[in-house]
N, C-alpha and C positions, 0 to 999 in steps of 0.2 A: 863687118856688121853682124855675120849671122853667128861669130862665134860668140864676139860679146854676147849677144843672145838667148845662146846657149849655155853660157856661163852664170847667166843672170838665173835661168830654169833650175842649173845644179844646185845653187847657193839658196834659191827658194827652196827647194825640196830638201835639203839638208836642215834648212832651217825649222822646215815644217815639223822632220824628221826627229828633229833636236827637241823641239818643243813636247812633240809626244811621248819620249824620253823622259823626260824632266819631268811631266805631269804625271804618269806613271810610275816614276820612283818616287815622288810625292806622295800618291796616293797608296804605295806600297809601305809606305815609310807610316805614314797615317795608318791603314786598314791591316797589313801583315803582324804585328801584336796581337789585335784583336781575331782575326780570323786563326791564328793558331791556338788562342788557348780557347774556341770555340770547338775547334776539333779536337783537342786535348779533353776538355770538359765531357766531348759529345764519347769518348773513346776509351776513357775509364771509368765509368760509370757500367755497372752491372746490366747489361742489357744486352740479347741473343745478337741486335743491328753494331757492336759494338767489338771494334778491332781488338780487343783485350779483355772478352768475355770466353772466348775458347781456352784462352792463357790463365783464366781465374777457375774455369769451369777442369781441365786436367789442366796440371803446372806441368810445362815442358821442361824446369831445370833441374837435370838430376841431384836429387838429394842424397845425402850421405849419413849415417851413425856411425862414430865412432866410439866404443867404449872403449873405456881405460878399467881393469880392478884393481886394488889395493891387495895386494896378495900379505895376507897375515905370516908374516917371517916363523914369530915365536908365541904360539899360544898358548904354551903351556906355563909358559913365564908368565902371562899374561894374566892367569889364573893364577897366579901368585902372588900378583900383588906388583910385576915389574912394568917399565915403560913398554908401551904396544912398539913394535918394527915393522911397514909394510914396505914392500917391492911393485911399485909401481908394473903392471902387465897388461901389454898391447899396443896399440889400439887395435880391435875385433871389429872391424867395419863391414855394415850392411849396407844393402842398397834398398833406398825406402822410396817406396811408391805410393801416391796418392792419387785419388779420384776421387769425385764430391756425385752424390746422389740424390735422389728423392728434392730434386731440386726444385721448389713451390714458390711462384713469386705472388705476394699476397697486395690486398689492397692496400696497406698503408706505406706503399712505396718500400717497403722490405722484403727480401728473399730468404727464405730458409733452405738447409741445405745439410746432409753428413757425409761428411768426411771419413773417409776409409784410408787407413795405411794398412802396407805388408812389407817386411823388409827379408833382404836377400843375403845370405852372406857371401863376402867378397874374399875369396882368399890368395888373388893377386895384389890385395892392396892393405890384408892383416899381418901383424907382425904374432903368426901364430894360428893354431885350429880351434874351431869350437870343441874341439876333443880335450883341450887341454884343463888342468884339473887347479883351483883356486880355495884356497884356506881362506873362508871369511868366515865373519861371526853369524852363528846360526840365527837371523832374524823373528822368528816365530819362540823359540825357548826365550832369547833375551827380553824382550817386547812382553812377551806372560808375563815373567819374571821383574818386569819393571812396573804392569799392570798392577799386579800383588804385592806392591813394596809395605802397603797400607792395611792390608789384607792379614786375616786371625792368621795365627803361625798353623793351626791344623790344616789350613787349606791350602800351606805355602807346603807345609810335607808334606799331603799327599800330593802335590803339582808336582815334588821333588819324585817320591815314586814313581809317579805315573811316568814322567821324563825316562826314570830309568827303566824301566819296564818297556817303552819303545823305542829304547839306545835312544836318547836325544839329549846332544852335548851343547854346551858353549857356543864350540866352532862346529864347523863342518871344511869337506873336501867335495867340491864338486865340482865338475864340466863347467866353462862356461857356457856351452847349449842350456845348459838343467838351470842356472843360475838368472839367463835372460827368458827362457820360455817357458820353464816352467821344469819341477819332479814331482812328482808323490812323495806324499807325506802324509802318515798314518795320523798325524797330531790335526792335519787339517781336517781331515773326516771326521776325529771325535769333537774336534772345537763346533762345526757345522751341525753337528747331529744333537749335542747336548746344548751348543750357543749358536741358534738362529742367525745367519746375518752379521754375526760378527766381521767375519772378511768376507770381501768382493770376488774370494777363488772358492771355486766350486769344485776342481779338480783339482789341479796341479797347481805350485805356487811357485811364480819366476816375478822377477823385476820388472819383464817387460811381456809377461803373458798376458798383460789384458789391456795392451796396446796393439800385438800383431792382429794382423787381420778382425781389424775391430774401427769402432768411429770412436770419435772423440766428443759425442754429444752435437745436438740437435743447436747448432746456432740460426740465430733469424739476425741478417742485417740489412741496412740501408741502404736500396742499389745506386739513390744517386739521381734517378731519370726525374724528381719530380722537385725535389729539394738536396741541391747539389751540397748546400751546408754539412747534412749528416753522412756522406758519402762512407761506405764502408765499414760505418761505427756499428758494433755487437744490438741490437737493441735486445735480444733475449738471448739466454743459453739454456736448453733443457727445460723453455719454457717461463723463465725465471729472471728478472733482472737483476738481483744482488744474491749473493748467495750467504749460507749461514755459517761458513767454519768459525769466524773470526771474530772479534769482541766490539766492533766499533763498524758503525756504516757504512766511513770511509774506506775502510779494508773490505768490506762486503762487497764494495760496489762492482759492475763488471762495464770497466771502461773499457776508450779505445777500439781499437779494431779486431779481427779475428785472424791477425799476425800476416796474414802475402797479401796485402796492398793498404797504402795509406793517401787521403787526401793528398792529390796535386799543389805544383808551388808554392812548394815547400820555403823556407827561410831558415838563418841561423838559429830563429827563435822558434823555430818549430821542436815539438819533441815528439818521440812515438810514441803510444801506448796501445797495448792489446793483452788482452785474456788469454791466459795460458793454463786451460782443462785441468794439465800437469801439476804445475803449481797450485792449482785451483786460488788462483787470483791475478789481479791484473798488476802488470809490469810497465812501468814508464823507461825508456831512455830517451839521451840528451845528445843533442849535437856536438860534434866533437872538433871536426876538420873536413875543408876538400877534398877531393880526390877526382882519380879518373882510373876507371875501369874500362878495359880494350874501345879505347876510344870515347867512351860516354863518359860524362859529366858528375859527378856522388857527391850524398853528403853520407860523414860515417855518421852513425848514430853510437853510442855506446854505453852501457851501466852506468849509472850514478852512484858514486860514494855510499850513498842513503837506498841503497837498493833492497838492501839486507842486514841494514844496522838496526841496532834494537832499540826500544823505545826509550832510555835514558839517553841515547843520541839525537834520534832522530821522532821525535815526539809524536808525529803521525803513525809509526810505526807502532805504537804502543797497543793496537788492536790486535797486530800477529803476536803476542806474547801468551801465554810466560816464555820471557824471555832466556836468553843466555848471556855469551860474550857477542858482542858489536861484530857482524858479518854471517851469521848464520841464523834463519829462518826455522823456525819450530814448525811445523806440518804435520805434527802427530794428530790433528784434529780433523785431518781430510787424507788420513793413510790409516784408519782403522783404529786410531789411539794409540800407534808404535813410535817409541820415540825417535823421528826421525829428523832430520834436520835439511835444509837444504842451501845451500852455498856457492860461490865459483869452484871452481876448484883446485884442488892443495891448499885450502883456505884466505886463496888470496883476495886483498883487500878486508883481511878479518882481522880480530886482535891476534898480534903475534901468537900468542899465549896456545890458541888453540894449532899451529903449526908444531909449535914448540912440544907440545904434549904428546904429540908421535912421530918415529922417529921414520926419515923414509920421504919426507913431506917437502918441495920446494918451489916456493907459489913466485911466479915471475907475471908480468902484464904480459908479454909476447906470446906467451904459448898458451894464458889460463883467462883471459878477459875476455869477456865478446863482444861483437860488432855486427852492425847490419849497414851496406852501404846501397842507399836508395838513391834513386834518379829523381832529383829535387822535381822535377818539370813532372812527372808523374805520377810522382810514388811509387814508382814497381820497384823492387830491393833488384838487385844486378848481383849483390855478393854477399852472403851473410854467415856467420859461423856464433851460433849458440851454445854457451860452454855452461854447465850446471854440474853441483856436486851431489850425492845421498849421501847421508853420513848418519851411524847411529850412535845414541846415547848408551855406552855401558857400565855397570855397575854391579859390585854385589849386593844380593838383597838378601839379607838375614834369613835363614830359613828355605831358601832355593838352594840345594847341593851345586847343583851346574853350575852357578855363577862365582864359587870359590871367595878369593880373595881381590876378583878386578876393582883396579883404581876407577875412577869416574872418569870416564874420558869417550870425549867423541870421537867417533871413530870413524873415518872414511871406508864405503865402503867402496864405490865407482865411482867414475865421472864417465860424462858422455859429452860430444858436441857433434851439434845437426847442424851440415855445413850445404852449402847449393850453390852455385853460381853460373849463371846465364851463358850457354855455349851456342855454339853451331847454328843451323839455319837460323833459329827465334834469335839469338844474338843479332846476326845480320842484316834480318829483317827490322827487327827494331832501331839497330844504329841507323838506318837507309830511311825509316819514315820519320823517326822521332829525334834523329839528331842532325841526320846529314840534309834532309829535305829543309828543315827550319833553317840551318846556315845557310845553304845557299840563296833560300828566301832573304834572309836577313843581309849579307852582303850583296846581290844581287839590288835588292834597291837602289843602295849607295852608288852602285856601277851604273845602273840605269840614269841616273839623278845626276853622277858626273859626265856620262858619255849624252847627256843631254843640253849639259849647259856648254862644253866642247863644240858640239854641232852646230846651234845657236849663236855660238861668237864668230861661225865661218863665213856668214852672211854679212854679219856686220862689220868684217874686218873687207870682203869683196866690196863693198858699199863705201866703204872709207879709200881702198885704192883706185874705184874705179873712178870717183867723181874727183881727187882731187889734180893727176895731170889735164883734166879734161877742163877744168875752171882759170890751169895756167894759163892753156894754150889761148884761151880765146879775148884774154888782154895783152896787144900788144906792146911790145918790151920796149922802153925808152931809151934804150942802146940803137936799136934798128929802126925808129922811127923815120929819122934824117932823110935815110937810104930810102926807105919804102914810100915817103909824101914827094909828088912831082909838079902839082900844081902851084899856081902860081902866088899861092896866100903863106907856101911854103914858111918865106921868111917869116912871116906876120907871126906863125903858130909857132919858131922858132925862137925870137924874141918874148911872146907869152911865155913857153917854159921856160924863160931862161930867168923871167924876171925882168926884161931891160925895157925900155917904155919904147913903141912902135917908132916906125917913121911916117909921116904925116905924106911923105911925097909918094906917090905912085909910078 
């Protein structure tokens, strides 16, 4: 008796057991959706209480610059009137560091903030020294020279003398230090002293002198905490909501983000877009494919066809013009007036035509496209590699000695790609809260829900064995009746079962 008892206790507690199981995977099943993307919402949003506000405030993922130059083979040909030959040289890779300052977060739910880089150079990871010396075309004679195409011929001769008179050629030979930070150049004192404001170098004139240890302008964005909608979108830059390079409003405008985080869950139809200082405009890309990165979840983003096609293609586009060939962007109107252009690079995804024009040039997607792949669930990029060209417009101009007999041709002069991707601890720690904590939330219910309804059926299956020999035993079997009746009505209750009619005699 006392085990049955006991038995009955087990199968009640199991059951109880089972039930509280089930209602909490239930309720897990219900509320764990919702309370994760509470804490997602609560955790990318720009605020000091928020797990990915240190990660916005200094980016923990080492960044990279790689430059590539176009090393000018033959330019004395060049000046002759022959096809240009370059030698692809490098990659020159720095290591670039960022930190955000002057951080003000204002009343209309927006944060302002600048942004500072310095890059380092790597010469474990260059294929080559900053010492080493690069034939490109002289950008400042060419650039003059293309200014005054238009210009009376007396003013094109004396630009001619004066060029000669401070040696300054076509090409040049220089470092690539002198080329990305900057040399002296006596042409830039007199353009600055006789033409105010003309260029943005006050000393020295490199590609990337007035990026090092410099900000990238005063952005203000949306942190997020008050209207999750505008989450990380530009609202100002330098003050300014659209800016004036370009011919059309839509090209002015300054959409998008301010490039390292975008709104949360994400979809295939999501696409990026953010403000790029450099470009000085804004850049959309488009989803492309899945992926997975050391264990997380991506989606790639990538260039659109229409990224850099000109406005006979791609009709919105017809604000960055005057145009070219289809794939390269005109920029001389936010680079000083220099005819510069900008593109992927080796001109891929451009009209052949411009590959075809110099020789040296061979555009593939695997080495020259770019990509950014972002963790849908959050936005934060995990892996990205931006690939951009400079390239200039050159040409003889009637009455500039320097410029000889050059055909018209655009001419690569660099490419560069800013590459990052998410390592070490901040890896770890982010796989552990934002991917591996939500799995096991997510399959955990399902386990809790089925080891619920398991527990549940133990009761009711003790319930079905125990009552039914118990309900045999207590009818007895009409086999052993005979034997077990001794009284004397015996026979009487004998002929009833049997059917046969009594006997009347006693």
């Amino acid at each position: 008796m006392g085990s049955h008892s006991r038995a009955r206790r087990v199968a009640a507690a199991l059951g109880f057991a089972g039930l509280l199981c089930a209602v909490l995977g239930v309720i897990m099943i219900v509320m764990v959706p919702s309370i994760i993307k509470q804490q997602v919402l609560k955790n990318v949003r720009i605020d000091p209480s928020s797990l990915s506000f240190n990660m916005w405030k200094e980016i923990p993922v080492p960044f990279y610059l790689s430059v590539y130059f176009f090393d000018v083979v033959n330019p004395k040909e060049i000046l002759q009137g022959q096809k240009p030959r370059v030698q692809e040289r490098g990659p020159y890779v720095y290591r670039e560091f960022r930190h955000k300052s002057n951080i003000t977060f204002n009343d209309n739910d927006t944060v302002s903030f600048l942004e500072y880089r310095s890059f380092q150079f790597q010469p474990d990871k260059s294929r080559g020294l900053e010492s080493d010396s690069i034939v490109m075309p002289n950008i400042l004679v060419l650039s003059a020279a293309m200014m005054m195409e238009n210009g009376p011929m007396s003013l094109k001769l004396i630009m001619t003398l004066a060029f000669s008179t401070l040696g300054e050629r076509a090409f040049m030979n220089r470092t690539v230090s002198e080329i990305m930070w900057g040399y002296e150049d006596p042409l830039i004192h007199i353009i600055n002293k006789y033409f105010p404001n003309t260029f943005p170098f006050k000393g020295k004139f490199g590609l990337f002198a007035e990026l090092n240890n410099s900000d990238s302008g005063l952005f203000t964005v949306f942190t997020g905490v008050k209207n999750f909608s505008r989450i990380h979108l530009v609202d100002k830059w330098n003050g300014i909501s659209k800016v004036n390079f370009w011919h059309s409003d839509q090209c002015n405008m300054i959409n998008g983000t301010s490039g390292q985080m975008w709104a949360p869950f994400m979809t295939p139809e999501s696409s990026l877009e953010f403000y790029s200082p450099e470009a000085c405009r804004s850049m959309k890309l488009i989803y492309k494919e899945q992926g997975v990165f050391e264990g997380i979840p991506t989606f790639r983003f990538v260039a659109p066809n229409t990224l850099f096609a000109n406005g006979s293609i791609y009709p919105p586009n017809e604000g960055f013009c005057p145009c070219r060939e289809s794939g390269i962007q005109n920029v001389s109107t936010c680079r000083f007036n220099a005819p510069l252009f900008l593109s992927h690079p080796h001109f891929y995804n451009a009209d052949p035509v411009l590959a075809e024009a110099v020789s040296g040039l061979h555009p593939n997607p695997e080495e020259h496209s770019l990509f950014l792949d972002i963790h849908p669930v959050t936005g934060i990029p995990m892996n990205c590699s931006v690939k951009l060209q400079l390239s200039l417009y050159i040409k003889s101009v009637k009455g500039v000695g320097q410029t000889g007999k050059i055909e018209p041709v655009i001419l690569p002069l660099m490419w560069f790609g800013e590459s990052g991707a998410m390592e070490g601890e901040t890896l770890q720690t982010f796989y552990t809260q934002l991917v591996l904590m939500p799995r096991v939330l997510h399959y955990g219910q399902y386990v809790l829900l089925a080891l619920g309804c398991v527990l549940l059926f133990i009761p009711i299956v003790y319930q079905i064995r125990s009552q039914g020999p118990k309900d045999a035993a207590s009818q007895p079997s009409l086999a052993t009746q005979p034997d077990q009746l001794s009284s004397p009505y015996t026979p009487l209750l004998q002929d009833s079962l049997s059917g046969q009619p009594t006997n009347p005699k006693l």
